[in-house]
C-alpha positions as MATLAB code, in Angstrom:
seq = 'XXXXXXXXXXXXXXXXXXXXXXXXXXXXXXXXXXXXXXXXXXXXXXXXXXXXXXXXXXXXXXXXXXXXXXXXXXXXXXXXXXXXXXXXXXXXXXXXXXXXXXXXXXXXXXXXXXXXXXXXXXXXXXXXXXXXXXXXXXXXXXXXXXXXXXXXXXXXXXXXXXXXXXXXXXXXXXXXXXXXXXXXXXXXXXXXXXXXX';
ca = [
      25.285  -38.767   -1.648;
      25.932  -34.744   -0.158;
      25.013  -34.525    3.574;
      23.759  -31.389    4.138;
      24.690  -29.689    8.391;
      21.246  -29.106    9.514;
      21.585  -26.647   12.864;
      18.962  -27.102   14.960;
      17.943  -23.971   16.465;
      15.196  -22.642   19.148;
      12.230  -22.355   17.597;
      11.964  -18.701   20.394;
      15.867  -17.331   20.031;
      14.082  -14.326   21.904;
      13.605  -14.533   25.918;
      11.127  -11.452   25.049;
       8.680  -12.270   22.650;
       7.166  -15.375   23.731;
       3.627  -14.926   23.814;
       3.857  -11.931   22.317;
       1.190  -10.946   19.671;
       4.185  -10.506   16.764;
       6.087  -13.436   18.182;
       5.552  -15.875   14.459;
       5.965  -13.120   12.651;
       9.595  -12.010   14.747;
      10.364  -15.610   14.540;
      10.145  -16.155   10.980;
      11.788  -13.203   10.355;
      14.621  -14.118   12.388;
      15.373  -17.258   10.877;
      15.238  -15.965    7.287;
      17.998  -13.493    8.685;
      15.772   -9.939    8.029;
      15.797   -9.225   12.093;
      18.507   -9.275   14.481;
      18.064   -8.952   18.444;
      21.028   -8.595   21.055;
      22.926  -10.661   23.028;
      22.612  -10.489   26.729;
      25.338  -11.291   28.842;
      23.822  -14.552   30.062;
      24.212  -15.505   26.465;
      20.147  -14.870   26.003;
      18.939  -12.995   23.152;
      16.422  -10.110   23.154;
      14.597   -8.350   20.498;
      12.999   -5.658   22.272;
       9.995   -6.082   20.916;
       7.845   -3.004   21.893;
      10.841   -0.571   21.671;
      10.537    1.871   19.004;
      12.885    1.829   15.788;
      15.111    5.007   14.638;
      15.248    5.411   11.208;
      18.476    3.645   10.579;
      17.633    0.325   12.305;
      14.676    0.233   10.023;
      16.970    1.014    6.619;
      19.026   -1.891    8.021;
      16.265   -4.341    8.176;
      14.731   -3.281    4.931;
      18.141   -4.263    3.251;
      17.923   -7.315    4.530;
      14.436   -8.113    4.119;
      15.548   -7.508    0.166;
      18.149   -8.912    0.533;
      20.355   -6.443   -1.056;
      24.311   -6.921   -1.821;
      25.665   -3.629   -0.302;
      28.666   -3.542   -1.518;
      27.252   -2.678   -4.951;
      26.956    0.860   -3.571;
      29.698    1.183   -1.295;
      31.030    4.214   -3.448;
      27.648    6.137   -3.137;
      27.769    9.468   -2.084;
      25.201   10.614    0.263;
      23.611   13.880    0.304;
      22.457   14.606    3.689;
      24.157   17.537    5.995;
      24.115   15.027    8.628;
      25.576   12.121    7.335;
      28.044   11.629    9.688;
      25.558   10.840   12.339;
      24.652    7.726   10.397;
      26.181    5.134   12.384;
      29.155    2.819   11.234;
      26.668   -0.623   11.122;
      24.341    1.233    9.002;
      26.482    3.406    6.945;
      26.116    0.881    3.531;
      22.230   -0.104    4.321;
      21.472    3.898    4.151;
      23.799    4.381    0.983;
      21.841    1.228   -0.749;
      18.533    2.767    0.431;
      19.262    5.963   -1.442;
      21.317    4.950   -4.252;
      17.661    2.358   -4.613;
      15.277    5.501   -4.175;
      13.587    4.445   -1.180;
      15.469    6.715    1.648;
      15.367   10.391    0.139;
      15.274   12.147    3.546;
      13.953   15.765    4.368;
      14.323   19.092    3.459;
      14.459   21.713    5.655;
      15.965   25.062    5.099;
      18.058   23.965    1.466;
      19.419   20.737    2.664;
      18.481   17.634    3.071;
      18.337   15.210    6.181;
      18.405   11.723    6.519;
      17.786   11.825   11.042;
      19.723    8.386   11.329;
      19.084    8.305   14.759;
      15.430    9.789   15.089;
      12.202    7.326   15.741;
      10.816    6.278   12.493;
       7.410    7.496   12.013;
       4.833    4.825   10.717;
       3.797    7.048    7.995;
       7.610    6.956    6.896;
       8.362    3.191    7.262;
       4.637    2.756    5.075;
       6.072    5.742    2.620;
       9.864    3.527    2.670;
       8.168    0.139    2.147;
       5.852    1.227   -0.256;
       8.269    2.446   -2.432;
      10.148   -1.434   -2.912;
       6.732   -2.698   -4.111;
       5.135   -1.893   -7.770;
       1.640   -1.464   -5.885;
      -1.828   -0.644   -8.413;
      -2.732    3.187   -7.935;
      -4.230    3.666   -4.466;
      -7.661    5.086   -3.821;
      -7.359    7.476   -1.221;
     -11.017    6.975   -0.166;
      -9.794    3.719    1.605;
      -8.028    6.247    4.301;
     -11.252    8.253    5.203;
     -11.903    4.676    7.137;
      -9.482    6.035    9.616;
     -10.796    8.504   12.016;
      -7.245   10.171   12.034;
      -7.042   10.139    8.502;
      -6.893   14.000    8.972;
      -3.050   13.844   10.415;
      -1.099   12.118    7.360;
       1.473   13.803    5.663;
       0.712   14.549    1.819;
       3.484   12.926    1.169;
       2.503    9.671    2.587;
      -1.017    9.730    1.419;
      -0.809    7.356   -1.355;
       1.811    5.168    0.314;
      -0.443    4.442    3.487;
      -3.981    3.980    1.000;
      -1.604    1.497   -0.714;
      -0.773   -0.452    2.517;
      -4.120   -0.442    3.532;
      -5.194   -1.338   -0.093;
      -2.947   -4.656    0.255;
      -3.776   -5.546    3.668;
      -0.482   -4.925    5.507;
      -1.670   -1.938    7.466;
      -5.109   -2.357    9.127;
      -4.824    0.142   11.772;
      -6.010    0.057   15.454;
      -9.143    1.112   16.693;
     -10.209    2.567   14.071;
      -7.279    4.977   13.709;
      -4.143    4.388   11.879;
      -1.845    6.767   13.707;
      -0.061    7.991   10.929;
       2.593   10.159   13.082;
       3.025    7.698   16.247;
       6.365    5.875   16.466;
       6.807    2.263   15.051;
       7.764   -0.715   17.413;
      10.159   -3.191   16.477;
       7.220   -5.925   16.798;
       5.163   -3.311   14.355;
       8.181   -3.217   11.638;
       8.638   -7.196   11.443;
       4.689   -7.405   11.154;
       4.845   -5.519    8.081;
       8.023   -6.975    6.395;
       6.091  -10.485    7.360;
       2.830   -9.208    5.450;
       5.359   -7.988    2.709;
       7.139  -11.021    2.391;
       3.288  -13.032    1.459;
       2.474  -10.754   -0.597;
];
């Protein structure tokens, strides 16, 4: 007969998310290896849950979440003027995320941008995540709900009605806040939602 090593971890490997509202959800997504946190010097790990996310921490999770082999596109070429801001750790999530279609960055003045380092939007991680899923047509109607319905992008309109469609957006008070900044605690809530879909 095999014996299998079980390691026993904590079921909270974060000093900073106990009784926090996304703590499960963290958690879980710790343990399936989609979310990382930092070590402390005391040896303690943190995930920072109510930080915000820059756009190349959240391509780095995505990857994982999927589960992606990235080196399968370590030869991509990227076409952003400012891809040498992406940061070494990241560099082969962001290639995968292109070569896949779901990072296509912004144009501004000819060239496109992939901001490594900016805040992710929640509009663009909804857009991002929407675009790994083969979701029904949206109704847009779903987003006049949403008092602030009036401040998303065109772009993201049909990526945020989908989310909403498939219950892994539900917005807050009323508003979904379309060009606020995502937390790390909102990210792994909508990878979890994903993820039981």
């Amino acid at each position: 007969k095999t014996e299998i090593p079980v390691t026993i971890s904590p079921a909270n490997p974060f000093t900073d998310v106990k009784g926090h509202w996304a703590e499960e959800m963290i958690n879980s997504l710790y343990f399936d290896g989609v979310v990382t946190g930092s070590t402390q010097k005391d040896g303690t790990m943190i995930y920072r849950p109510d930080d915000s996310m820059t756009r190349q921490e959240f391509v780095v999770a995505l990857m994982r979440y999927l589960g992606t082999n990235l080196d399968d596109y370590d030869s991509t070429k990227l076409p952003f003027a400012d891809s040498g801001k992406i940061a070494k750790w990241a560099s082969d999530a962001m290639k995968a995320a292109y070569a896949m279609g779901y990072l296509t960055g912004s144009s501004s003045d000819g060239k496109l941008y992939a901001k490594p380092a900016d805040t992710i939007s929640r509009q663009e991680a909804m857009t991002i995540l929407s675009r790994t899923k083969d979701f029904a047509d949206a109704d847009l109607n779903v987003l006049s709900a949403f008092s602030d319905s009036g401040k998303i992008a065109d772009w993201a309109r049909t990526a945020l009605a989908q989310m909403t469609q498939q219950k892994i957006i539900s917005g807050s008070k009323g508003k979904l806040n379309p060009t606020g900044k995502v937390t790390r605690a909102q990210v792994a809530k909508m990878l979890y939602q994903l993820q039981q879909q």
